[in-house]
C-alpha positions as CSV (number, residue, x, y, z in Angstrom):
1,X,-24.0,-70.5,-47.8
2,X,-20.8,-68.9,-46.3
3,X,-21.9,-65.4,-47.0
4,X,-25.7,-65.9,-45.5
5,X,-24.3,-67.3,-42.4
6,X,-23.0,-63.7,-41.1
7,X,-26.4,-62.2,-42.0
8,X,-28.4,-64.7,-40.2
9,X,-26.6,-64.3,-37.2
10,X,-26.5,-60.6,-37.5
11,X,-30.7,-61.1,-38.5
12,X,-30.6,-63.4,-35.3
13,X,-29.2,-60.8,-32.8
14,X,-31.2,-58.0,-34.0
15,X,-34.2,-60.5,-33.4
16,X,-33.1,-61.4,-29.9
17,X,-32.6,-57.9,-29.0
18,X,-35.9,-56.4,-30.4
19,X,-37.7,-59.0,-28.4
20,X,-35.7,-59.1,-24.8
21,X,-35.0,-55.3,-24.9
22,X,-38.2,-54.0,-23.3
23,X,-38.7,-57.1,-20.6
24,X,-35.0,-56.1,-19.9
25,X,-36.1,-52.6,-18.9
26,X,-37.7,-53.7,-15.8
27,X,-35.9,-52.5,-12.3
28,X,-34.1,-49.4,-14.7
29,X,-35.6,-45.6,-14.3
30,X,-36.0,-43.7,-17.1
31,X,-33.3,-41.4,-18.1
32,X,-35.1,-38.4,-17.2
33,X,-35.1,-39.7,-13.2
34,X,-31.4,-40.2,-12.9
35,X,-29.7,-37.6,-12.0
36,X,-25.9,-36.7,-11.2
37,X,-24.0,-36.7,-8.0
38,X,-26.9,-36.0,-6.1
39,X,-26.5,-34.9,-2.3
40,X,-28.0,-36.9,0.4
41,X,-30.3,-35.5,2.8
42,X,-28.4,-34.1,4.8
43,X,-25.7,-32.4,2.2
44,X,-28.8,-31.3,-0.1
45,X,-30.0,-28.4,2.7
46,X,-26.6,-27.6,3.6
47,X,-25.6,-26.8,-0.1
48,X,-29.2,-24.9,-1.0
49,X,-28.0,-23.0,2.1
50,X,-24.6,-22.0,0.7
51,X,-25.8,-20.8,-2.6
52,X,-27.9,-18.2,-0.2
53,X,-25.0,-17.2,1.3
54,X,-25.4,-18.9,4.7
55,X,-22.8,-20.7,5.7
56,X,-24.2,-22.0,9.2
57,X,-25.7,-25.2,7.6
58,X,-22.5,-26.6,6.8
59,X,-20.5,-25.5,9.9
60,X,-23.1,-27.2,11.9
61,X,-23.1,-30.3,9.5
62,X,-18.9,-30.8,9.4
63,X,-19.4,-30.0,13.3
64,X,-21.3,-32.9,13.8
65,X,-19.1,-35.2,11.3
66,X,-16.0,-34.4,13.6
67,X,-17.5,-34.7,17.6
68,X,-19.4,-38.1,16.6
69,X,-16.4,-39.6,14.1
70,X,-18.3,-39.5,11.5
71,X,-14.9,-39.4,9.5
72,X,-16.3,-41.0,5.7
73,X,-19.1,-38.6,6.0
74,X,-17.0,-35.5,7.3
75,X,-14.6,-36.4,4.1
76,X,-17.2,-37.0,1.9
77,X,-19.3,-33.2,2.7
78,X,-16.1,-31.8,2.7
79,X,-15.1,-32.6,-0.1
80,X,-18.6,-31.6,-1.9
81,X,-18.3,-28.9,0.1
82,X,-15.3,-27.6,-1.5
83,X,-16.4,-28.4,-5.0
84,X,-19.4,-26.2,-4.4
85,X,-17.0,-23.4,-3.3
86,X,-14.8,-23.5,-6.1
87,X,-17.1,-21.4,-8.0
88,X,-18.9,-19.9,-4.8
89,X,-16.7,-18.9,-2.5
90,X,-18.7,-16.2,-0.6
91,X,-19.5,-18.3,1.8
92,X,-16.4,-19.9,2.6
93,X,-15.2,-16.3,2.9
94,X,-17.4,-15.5,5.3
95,X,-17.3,-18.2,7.3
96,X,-13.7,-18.0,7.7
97,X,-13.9,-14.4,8.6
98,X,-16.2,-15.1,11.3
99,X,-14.5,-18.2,12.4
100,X,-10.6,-18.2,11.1
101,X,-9.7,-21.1,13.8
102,X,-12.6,-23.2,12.8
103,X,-11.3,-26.8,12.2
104,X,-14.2,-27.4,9.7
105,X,-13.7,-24.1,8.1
106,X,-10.0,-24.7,7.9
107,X,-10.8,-28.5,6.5
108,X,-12.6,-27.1,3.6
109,X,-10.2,-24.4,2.8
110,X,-7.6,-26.8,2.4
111,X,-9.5,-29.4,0.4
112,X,-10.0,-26.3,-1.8
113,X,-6.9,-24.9,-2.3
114,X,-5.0,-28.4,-2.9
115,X,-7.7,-29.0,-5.7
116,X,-7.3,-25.5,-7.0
117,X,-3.4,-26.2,-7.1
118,X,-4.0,-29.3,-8.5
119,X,-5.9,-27.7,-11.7
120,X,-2.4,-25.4,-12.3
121,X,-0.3,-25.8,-14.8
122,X,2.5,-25.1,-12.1
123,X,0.8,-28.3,-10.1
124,X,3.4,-29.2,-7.4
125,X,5.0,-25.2,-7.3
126,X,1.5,-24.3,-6.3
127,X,0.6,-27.3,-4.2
128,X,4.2,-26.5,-2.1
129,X,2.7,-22.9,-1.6
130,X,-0.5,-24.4,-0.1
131,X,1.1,-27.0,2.4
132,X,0.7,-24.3,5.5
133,X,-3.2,-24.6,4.8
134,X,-3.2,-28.8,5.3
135,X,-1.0,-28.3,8.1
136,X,-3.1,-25.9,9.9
137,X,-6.6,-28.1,9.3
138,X,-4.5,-31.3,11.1
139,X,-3.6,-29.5,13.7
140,X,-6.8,-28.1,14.6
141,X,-8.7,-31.6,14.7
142,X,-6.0,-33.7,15.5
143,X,-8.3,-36.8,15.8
144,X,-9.3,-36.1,12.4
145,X,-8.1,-38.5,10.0
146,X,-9.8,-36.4,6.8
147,X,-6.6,-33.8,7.0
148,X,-4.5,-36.4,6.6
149,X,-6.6,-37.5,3.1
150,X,-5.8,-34.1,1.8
151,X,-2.2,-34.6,3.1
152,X,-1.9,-38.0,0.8
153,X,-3.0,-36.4,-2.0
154,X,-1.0,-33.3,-1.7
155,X,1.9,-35.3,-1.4
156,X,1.3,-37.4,-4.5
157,X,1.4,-34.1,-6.4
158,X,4.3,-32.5,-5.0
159,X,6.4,-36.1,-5.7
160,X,7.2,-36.9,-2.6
161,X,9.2,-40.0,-1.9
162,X,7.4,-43.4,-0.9
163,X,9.6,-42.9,3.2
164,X,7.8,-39.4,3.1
165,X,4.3,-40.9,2.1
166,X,4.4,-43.5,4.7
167,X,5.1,-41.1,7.2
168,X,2.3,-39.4,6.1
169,X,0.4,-43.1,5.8
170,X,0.8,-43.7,9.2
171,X,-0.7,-40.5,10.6
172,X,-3.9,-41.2,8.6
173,X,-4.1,-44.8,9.7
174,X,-2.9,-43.9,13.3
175,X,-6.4,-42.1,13.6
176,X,-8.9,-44.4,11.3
177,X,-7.1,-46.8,10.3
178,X,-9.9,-48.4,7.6
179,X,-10.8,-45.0,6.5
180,X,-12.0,-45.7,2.6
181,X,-10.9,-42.2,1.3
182,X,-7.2,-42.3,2.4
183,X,-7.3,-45.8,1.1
184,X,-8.0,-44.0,-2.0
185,X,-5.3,-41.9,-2.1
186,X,-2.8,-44.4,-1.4
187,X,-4.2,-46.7,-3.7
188,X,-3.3,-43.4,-6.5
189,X,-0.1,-43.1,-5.4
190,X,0.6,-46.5,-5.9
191,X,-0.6,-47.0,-8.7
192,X,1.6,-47.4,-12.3
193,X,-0.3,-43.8,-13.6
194,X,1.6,-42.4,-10.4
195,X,4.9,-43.7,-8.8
196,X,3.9,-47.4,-8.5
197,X,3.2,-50.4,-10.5
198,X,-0.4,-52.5,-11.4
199,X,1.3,-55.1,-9.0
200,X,1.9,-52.7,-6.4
201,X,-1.3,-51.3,-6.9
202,X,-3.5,-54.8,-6.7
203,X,-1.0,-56.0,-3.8
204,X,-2.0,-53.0,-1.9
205,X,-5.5,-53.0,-2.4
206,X,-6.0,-56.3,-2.2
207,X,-4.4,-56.5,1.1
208,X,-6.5,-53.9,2.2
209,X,-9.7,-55.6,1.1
210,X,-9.0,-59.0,3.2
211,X,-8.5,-56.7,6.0
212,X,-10.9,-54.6,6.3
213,X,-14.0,-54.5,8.2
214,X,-17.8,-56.4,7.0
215,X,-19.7,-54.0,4.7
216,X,-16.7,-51.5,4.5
217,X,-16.0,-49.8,1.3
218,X,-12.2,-50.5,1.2
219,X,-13.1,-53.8,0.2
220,X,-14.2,-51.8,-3.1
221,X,-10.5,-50.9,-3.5
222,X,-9.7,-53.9,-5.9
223,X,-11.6,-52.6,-8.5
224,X,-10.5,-49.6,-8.3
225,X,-7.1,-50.9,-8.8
226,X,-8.8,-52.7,-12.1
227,X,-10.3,-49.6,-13.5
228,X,-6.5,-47.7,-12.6
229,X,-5.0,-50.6,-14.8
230,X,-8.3,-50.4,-17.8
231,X,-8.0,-47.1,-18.0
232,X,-4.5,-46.8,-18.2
233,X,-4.6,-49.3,-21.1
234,X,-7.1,-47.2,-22.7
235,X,-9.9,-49.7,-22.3
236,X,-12.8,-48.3,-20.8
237,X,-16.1,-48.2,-20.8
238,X,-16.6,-47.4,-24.0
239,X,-19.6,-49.4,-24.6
240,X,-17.6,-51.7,-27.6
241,X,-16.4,-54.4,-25.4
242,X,-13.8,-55.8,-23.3
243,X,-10.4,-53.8,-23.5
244,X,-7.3,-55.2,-23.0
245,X,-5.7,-56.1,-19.7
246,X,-1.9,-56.3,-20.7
247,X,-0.1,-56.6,-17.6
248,X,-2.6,-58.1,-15.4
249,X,-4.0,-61.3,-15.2
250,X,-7.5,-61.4,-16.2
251,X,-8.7,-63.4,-13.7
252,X,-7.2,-61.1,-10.9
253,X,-9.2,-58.1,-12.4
254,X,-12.9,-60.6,-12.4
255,X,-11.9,-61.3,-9.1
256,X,-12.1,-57.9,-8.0
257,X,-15.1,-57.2,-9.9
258,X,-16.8,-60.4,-7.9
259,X,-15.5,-59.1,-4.6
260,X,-17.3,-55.5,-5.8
261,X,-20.3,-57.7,-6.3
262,X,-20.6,-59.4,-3.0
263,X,-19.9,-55.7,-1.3
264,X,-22.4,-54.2,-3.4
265,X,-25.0,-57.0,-2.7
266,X,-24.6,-56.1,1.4
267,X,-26.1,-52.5,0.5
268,X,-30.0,-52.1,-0.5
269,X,-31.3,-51.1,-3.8
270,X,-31.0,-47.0,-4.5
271,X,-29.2,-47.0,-1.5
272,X,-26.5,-43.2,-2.4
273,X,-23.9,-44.5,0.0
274,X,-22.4,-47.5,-2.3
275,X,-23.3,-45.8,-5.7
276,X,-19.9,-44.4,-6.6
277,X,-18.7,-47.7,-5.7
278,X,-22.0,-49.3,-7.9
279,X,-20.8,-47.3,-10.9
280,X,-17.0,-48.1,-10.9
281,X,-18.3,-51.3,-11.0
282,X,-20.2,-51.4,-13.8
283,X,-17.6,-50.0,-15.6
284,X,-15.4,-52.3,-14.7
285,X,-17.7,-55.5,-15.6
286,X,-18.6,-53.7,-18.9
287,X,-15.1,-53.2,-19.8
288,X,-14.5,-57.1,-19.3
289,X,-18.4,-58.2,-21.0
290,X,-19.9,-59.1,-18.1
291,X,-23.0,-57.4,-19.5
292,X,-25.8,-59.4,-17.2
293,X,-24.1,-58.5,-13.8
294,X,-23.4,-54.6,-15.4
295,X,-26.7,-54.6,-16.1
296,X,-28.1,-55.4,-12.3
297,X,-25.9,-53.0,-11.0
298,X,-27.3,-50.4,-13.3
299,X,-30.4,-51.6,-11.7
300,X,-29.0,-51.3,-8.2
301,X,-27.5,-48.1,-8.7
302,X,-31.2,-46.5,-9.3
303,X,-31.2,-42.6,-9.6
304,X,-27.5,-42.2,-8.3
305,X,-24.8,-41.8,-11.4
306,X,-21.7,-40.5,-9.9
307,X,-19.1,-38.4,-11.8
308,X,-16.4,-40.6,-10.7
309,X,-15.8,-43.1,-13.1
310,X,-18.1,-41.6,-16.4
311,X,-15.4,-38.5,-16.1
312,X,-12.5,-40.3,-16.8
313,X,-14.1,-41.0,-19.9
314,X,-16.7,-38.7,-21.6
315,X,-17.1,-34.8,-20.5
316,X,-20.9,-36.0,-21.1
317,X,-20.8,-37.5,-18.1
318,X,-24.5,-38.3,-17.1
319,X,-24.7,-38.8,-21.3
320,X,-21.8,-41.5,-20.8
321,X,-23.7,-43.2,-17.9
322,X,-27.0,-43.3,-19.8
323,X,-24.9,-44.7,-23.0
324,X,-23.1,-47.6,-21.1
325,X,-26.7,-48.3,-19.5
326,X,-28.4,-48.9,-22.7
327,X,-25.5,-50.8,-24.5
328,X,-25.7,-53.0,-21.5
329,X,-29.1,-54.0,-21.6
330,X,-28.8,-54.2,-25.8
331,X,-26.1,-56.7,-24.9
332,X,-27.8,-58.9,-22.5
333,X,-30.7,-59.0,-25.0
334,X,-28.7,-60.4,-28.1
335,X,-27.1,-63.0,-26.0
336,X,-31.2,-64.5,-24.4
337,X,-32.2,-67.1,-26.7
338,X,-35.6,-66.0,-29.2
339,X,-37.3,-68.5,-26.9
340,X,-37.2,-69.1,-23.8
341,X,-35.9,-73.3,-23.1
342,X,-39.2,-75.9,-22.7
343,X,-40.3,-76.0,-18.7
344,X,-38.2,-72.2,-17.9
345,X,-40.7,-69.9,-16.8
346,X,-40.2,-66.1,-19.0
347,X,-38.8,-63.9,-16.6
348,X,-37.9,-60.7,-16.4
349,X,-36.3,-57.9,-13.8
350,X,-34.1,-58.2,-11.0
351,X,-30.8,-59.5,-12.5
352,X,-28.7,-63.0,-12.1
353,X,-30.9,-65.0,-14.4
354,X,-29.6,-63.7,-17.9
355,X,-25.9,-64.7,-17.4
């Protein structure tokens, strides 16, 4: 009897998943229809117009980030901006020819050369060479808080000292002071991977979170401080499980995941604006099995997988994405019950009913 009982339940849970797997489908595109760090409407045009050689599309576009504030857009083009012209510079080359005082020009030449530096083996010689570049993109938009972004981040790779990044802090916040992406970086530099701590890390972001404004995404930055601590304990998303969370109390890393949840749940359906944010967090509730609500913001994140987290972990990144999807709905169907309970109507789609 002992050695049947491991079969059954193994007979069981391959039962339960052959029969709840296709209902569980419902609300998820095919894999063919998601696609990868797609552009929004108004990046898509400026990019196809780059790859021609024209570089007025995006002038124009980072133009009208800057004179209406747009600042999480205007950091958010520039920086797909500048990942387009690592590997097409032309562009870029001419624009800056034409226009070597242009503040947008100068923003995504600096956004550029700090990433370049960044990929060097000589990291913080290369990132000291290219200081002169952030400096001259602040002062050319001094309202501009995105600058200041690329300033955070170069500092974190030239090791500068936490009196120096505050200084540097204060600038950003002096000009947007709930600006998600230089949140971000000071979130990195806090963190235990850089010169912080996990505590430092949650304090911060957590701090951040209760602060910030309805709907923003800086109330997204507690799980990323829970997918800074997963990853550094080599957890992951690796579609086996919950890893461990040494080092953090579980229950602070699920309660970042449920503030994700409720931020997520203020956005619509497909919506490209939260779906970076949308995909941390399904990484971060399938690292800690909570497969059902993984599994509706696969469902939420529609045709948007972002690089950012499915990098960290795979160089297949849209394969990774597409992996962590299916293990996700496999796991939700082993757990339903072969039947559904006497009076509960079968139902299927739109998540919160299979936890």
């Amino acid at each position: 009897m002992e050695r049947t009982m491991p079969f059954l339940r193994a007979l069981i849970s391959t039962a339960r998943m052959i029969r709840h797997t296709p209902n569980l489908g419902a609300g998820l595109l095919d894999d063919d229809e998601v696609l990868l760090d797609v552009p929004d409407e108004r990046l898509g045009p400026t990019l196809v117009a780059a790859a021609l050689g024209d570089h007025g599309p995006a002038a124009k576009l980072l133009a009208t980030t800057r004179e209406g504030a747009e600042w999480e857009n205007r950091d958010r083009y520039t920086t797909r901006l500048a990942t387009f012209a690592h590997s097409r510079e032309d562009w870029l080359c001419d624009w800056l020819a034409a226009s070597p005082r242009d503040p947008d020009a100068l923003l995504v030449k600096a956004e550029l050369a700090v990433r370049r530096a960044w990929e060097s083996p000589a990291r913080a010689e290369r990132l000291r060479d290219v200081g002169p570049l952030v400096e001259a993109a602040a002062d050319a938009a001094p309202r501009d808080p995105v600058p200041w972004r690329i300033a955070l981040d170069h500092a974190r790779g030239t090791r500068a000292t936490h009196s120096a990044f505050e200084e540097l802090w204060a600038q950003a916040v002096g000009r947007s002071s709930h600006h998600y992406g230089c949140h971000v970086s000071a979130l990195l530099y806090l963190s235990a991977q850089w010169y912080g701590s996990h505590r430092e890390c949650f304090d911060f972001a957590e701090q951040a979170a209760e602060d910030a404004l309805p709907g923003s995404l800086v109330q997204a930055l507690p799980v990323r401080a829970a997918f800074a601590h997963l990853l550094s304990r080599h957890g992951g998303a690796s579609g086996a499980g919950p890893g461990p969370t040494a080092g953090v109390r579980p229950e602070r890393l699920d309660a970042a995941a449920d503030l994700a949840i409720a931020l997520s749940a203020e956005y619509a359906a497909g919506d490209p604006w939260p779906a970076e944010v949308r995909n941390l967090l399904a990484y971060v509730l399938v690292s800690r099995g909570r497969w059902a609500e993984a599994l509706e913001q696969f469902r939420l994140i529609g045709p948007y997988a972002t690089s950012f987290p499915w990098a960290s972990v795979s160089d297949d990144v849209l394969g990774r994405f597409l992996e962590v999807r299916d293990t996700a709905k496999i796991q939700v169907a082993t757990a339903m019950p072969l039947r559904p309970l006497r009076g509960t109507a079968r139902r299927a789609g739109s998540g919160g009913h299979y936890a």
